[in-house]
C-alpha distance (Angstrom), angle and dihedral (degrees) to the residues before:
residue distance angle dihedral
X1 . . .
X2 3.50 . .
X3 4.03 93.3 .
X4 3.57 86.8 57.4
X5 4.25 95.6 58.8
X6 4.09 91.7 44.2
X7 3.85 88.8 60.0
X8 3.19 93.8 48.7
X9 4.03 99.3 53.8
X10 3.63 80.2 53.4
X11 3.64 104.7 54.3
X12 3.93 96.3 76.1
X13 3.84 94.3 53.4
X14 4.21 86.2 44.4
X15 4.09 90.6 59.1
X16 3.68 86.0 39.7
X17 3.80 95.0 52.0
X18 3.62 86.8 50.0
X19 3.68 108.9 48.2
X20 4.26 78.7 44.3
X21 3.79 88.1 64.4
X22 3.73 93.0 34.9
X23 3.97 88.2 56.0
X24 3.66 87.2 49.5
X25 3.46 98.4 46.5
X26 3.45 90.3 52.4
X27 4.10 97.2 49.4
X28 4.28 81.0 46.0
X29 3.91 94.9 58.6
X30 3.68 86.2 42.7
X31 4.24 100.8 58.7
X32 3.84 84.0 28.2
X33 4.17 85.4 84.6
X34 3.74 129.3 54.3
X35 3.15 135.9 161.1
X36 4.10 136.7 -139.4
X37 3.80 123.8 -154.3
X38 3.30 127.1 -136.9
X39 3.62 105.6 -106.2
X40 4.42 85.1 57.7
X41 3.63 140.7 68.3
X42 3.99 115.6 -143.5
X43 3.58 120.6 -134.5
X44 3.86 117.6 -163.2
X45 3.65 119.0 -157.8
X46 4.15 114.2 -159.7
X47 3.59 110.2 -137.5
X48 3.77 83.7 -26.9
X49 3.86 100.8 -47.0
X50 3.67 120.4 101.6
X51 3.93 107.7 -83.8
X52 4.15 106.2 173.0
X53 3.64 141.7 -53.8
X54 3.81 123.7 -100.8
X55 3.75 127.2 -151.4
X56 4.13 125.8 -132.7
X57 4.05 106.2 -65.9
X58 3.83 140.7 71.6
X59 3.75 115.6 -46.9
X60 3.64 138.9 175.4
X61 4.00 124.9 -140.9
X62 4.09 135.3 -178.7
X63 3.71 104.1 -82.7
X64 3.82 111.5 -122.6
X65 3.86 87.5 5.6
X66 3.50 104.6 58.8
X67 3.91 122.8 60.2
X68 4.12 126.3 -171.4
X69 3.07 125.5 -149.9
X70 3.72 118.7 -174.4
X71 4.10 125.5 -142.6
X72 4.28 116.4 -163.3
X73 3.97 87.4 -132.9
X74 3.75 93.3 159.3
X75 3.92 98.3 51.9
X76 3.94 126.6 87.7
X77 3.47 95.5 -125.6
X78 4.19 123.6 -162.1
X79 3.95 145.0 -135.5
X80 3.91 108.0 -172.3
X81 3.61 116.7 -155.3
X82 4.33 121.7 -153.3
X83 3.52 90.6 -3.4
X84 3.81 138.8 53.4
X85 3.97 125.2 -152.8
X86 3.16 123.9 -119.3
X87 3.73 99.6 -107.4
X88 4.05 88.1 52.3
X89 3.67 95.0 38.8
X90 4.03 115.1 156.8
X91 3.63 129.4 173.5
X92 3.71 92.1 -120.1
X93 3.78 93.8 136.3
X94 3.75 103.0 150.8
X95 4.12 88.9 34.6
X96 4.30 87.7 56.1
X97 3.80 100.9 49.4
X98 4.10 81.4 43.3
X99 3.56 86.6 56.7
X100 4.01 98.8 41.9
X101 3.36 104.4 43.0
X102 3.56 111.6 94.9
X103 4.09 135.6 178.9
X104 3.53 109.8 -123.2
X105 4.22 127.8 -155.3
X106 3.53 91.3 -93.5
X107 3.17 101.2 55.3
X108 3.93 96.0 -99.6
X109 4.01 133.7 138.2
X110 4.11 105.9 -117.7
X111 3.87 122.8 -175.7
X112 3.41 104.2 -150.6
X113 3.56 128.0 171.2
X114 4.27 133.4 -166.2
X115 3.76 149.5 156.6
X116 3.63 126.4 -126.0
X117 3.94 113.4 -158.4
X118 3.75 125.2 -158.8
X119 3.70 139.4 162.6
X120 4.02 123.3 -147.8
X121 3.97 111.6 -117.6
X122 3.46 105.2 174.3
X123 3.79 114.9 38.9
X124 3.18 95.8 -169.3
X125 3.85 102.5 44.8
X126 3.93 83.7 58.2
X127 3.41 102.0 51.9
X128 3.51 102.7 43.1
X129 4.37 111.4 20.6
X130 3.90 97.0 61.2
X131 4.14 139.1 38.1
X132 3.84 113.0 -123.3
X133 3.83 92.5 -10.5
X134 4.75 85.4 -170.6
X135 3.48 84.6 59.0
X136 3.82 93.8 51.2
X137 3.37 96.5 43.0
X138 3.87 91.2 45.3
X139 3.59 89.0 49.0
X140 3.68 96.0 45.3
X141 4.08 93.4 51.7
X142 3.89 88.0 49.6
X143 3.79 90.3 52.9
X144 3.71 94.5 48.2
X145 4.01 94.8 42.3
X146 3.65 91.8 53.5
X147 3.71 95.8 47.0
X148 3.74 89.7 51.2
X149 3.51 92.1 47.3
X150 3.72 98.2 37.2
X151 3.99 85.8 61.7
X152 3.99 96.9 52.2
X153 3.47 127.0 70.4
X154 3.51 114.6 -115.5
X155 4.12 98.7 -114.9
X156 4.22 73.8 60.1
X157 3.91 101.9 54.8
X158 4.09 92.2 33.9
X159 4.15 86.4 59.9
X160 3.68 108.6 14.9
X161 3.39 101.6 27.8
């Protein structure tokens, strides 16, 4: 008799137990599948270690183990200097005249404004080998534009550029 009335106490938490795992085995299968598109590279980190990197495609990873992170490696990407575009217009006013002004061999005050285009090869090398690789790369094509200005005169970079 008294078997009986334990079993039943139990049965409630039992069904709820179940549709707990069945919920979770659901949301599992879900995260379990990702896909990458063609213009990007996936890189899967393992418990937040790099694990591998997966080509364009559909692709399945260890859910709650496995995260991806995906890298544009097939896109020219772009850092404009002295100028924004209108699709990545900022109010940076004071930061953009900072950025374009530029001390020329003679002694004179140039505004001079470019583009430097790149394209991500190695996913993995950029997110993990270097610290804030846009501000690098922004600091490195300020460094070389105002040494190449800095050695023309500034009849030279106004014509000839």
């Amino acid at each position: 008799m008294g078997g009986g009335e334990g079993q039943r106490t139990f049965e409630p938490l039992r069904k709820l137990a179940l549709a707990a795992a069945a919920v979770l085995a659901v949301i599992a299968s879900f995260s379990a599948v990702y896909t990458v598109e063609p213009s990007e590279e996936a890189v899967i980190l393992r418990l937040g270690r790099y694990s591998s990197t997966e080509m364009p495609g559909l692709h399945f990873k260890l859910p709650f183990i496995d995260q991806v992170v995906k890298v544009r490696t097939k896109v020219i990407l772009q850092e404009e200097f002295g100028f924004r575009s209108t699709e990545r217009a900022r109010s940076e006013g004071e930061t953009l005249q900072a950025e374009s002004l530029t001390l020329t061999g003679d002694l004179n005050v140039a505004d001079v404004e470019w583009i430097v285009q790149y394209q991500i090869s190695d996913p993995k090398k950029f997110l993990f080998n270097t610290r804030e690789v846009l501000k690098n790369l922004r600091d490195v094509s300020q460094s070389v534009m105002r040494r190449v200005v800095g050695d023309r005169t500034v009849n030279e970079v106004l014509t000839t550029g």
